[in-house]
N, C-alpha and C positions, 0 to 999 in steps of 0.2 A: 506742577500743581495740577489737579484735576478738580473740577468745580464742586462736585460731591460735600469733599470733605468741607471747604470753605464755606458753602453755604451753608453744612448742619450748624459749625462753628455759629455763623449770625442769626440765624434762626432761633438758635437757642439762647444767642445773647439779646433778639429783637425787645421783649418786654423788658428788661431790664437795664438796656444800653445805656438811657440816661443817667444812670447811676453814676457812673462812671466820671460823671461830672458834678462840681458843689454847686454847681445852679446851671441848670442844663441852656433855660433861655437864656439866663446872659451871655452864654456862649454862644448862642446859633446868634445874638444880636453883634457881637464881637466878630466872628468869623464871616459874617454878612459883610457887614462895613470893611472888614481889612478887604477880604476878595473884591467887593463892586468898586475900591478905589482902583483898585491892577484894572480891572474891564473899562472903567474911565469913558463909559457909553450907557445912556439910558436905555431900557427897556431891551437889551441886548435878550439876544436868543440863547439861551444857557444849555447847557447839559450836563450834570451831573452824574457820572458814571459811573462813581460808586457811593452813591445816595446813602446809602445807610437807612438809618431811623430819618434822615431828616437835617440833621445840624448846617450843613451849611447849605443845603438845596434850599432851603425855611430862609435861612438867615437873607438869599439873594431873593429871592421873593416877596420878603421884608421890600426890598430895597426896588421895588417896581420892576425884576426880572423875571424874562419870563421865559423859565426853569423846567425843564424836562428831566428825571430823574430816573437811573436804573442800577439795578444793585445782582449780584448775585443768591442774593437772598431773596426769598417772594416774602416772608415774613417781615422782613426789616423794609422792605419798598412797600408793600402794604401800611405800615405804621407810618410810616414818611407820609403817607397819601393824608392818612385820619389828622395827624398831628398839622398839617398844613388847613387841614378843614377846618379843626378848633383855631382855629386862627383867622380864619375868615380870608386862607387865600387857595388858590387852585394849583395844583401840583399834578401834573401826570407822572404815574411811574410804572415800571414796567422789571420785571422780572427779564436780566441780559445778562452774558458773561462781554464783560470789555473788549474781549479777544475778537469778537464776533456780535458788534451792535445794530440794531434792528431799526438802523436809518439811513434815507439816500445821502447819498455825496454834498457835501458843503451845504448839510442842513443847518448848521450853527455858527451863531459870533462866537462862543467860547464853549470849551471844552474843559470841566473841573472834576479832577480826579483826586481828593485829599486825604488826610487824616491815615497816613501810611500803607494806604489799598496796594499799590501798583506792588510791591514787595511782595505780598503774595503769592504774585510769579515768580517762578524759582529756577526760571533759566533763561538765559538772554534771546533763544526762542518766542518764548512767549510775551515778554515786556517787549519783545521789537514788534510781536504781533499785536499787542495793544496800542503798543503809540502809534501804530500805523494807522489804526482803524480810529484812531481818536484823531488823526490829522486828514483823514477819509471823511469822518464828516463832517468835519471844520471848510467854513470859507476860505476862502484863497486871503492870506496875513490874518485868518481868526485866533482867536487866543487861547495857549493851551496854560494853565495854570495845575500842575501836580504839586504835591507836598509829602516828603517823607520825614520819617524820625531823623534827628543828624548822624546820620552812619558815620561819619568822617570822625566822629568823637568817640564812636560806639564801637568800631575795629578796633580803637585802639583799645579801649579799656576793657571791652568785654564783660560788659556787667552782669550778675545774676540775677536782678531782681531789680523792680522797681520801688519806689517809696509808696504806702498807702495813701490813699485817696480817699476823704471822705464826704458823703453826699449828705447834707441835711432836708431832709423833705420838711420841716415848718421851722418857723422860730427855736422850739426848744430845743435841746441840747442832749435830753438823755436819751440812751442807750437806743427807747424805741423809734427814736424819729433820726436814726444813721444808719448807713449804709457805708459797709470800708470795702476798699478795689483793690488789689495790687495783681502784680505778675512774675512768675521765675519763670528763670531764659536759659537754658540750655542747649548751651553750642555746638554744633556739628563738629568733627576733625575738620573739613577743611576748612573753620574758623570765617565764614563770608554767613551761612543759614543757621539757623539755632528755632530752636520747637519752642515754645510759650504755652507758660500757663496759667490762665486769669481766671483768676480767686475772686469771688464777690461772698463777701461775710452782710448776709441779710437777715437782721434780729424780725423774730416768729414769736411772738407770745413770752415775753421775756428769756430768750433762749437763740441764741445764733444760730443760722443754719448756716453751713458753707459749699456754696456754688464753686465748679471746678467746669471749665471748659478749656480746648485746647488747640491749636492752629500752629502754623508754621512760615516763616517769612525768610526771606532774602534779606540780608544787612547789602543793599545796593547802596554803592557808593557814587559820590554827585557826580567825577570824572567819567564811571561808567554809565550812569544812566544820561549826563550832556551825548556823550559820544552817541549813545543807542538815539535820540531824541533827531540828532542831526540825521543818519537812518534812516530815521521815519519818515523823514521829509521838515521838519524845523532846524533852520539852516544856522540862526545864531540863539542859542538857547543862552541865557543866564541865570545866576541862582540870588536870591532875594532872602533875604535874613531876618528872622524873628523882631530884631531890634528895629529895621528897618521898616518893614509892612505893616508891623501888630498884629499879624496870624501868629499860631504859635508853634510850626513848625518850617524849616527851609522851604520856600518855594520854588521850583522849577518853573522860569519866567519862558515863554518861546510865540513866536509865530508862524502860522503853518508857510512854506516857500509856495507860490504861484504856481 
């Protein structure tokens, strides 16, 4: 991966990311609470390393954390910053690539990387160079919490496409007050990376327009990415299931080793 492409990807997805969800705060208020049960410590020292717009950097802040956030994108860490403002809480964020984070040694209680970021990297190079530096500035047994899509179900089937998604921005229900999301997935030959393309259909003056943006990920699998975690220095990593936590994708559970 090279950060370039990644960040135009978010950049250009920054104003519109919420979409993508049918009520954006209930989700940052959902994805808050599943994450601050895992951390199980008040006012813990958070980092959020790939912040995004916001969703669950917001959601632990909610929750009396106090959340540092960095993105690959200045546009999406930017909007993370404002949307934490309209909220009445205080977010610093900072334009980083994971690979290389812009903080001293065991500055943090936890370390959260969600919402299928760490895929992005697309060689076991660079995912070993991330968890290294996410256990670099984690305290000695701080908490690292990742999340990816369930690759384990995704090898196998190989899907092309997602189901649409759609956003209602008020009560009503016609045409001008929705937003539809989806994505085709295009799989490499050697069947582990596939290039994505997410489609946002956004009605303009009674008229759809369709947004097309496009990125590329890793289908990392849990076996491979525990092995890479151990690696980095998290000595017993385990994986935490949707059904279990209430987040809503597999969580990589781990402690950094002493």
């Amino acid at each position: 991966m090279t950060g370039t492409p990644v960040a135009h990807f978010y950049d250009e997805l920054a104003d519109d990311y919420h979409l993508i969800y049918s009520d954006w705060d209930a989700s940052i208020r959902r994805q808050g609470d599943a994450l601050d049960a895992l951390i199980g410590q008040d006012r813990a020292a958070v980092l959020d390393c790939s912040c995004g717009i916001g969703t669950q950097a917001i959601g632990l802040a909610l929750r009396g954390h106090r959340v540092t956030g960095t993105d690959l994108s200045p546009r999406a860490a930017a909007r993370a910053t404002r949307e934490a403002a309209r909220r009445g809480l205080s977010l610093r964020t900072a334009a980083a690539d994971m690979r290389r984070l812009p903080f001293p040694d065991g500055h943090f209680d936890t370390v959260v990387c969600a919402d299928n970021s760490l895929p992005h990297l697309l060689t076991e190079q660079d995912v070993h160079a991330a968890l290294a530096e996410m256990r670099r500035v984690l305290r000695p047994d701080g908490l690292l919490l990742v999340s990816t899509r369930p690759y384990e179900d995704l090898l196998r089937d190989r899907p092309t496409s997602t189901p649409p998604q759609v956003h209602r921005t008020a009560d009503r229900v016609d045409d001008g007050e929705r937003t539809v999301t989806f994505q085709l997935w295009h799989w490499h030959d050697d069947g582990e990376h596939y290039d994505l393309e997410h489609f946002q259909l956004l009605p303009t003056e009674g008229e759809w327009r369709v947004q097309v943006r496009r990125t590329t990920y890793w289908a990392l699998g849990q076996d491979r990415l525990t092995a890479l975690a151990v690696e980095a220095g998290f000595p017993d990593p385990c994986w935490r299931m949707p059904q279990e936590t209430g987040f809503f994708q597999p969580l990589l559970v781990a402690r950094a080793g002493e």
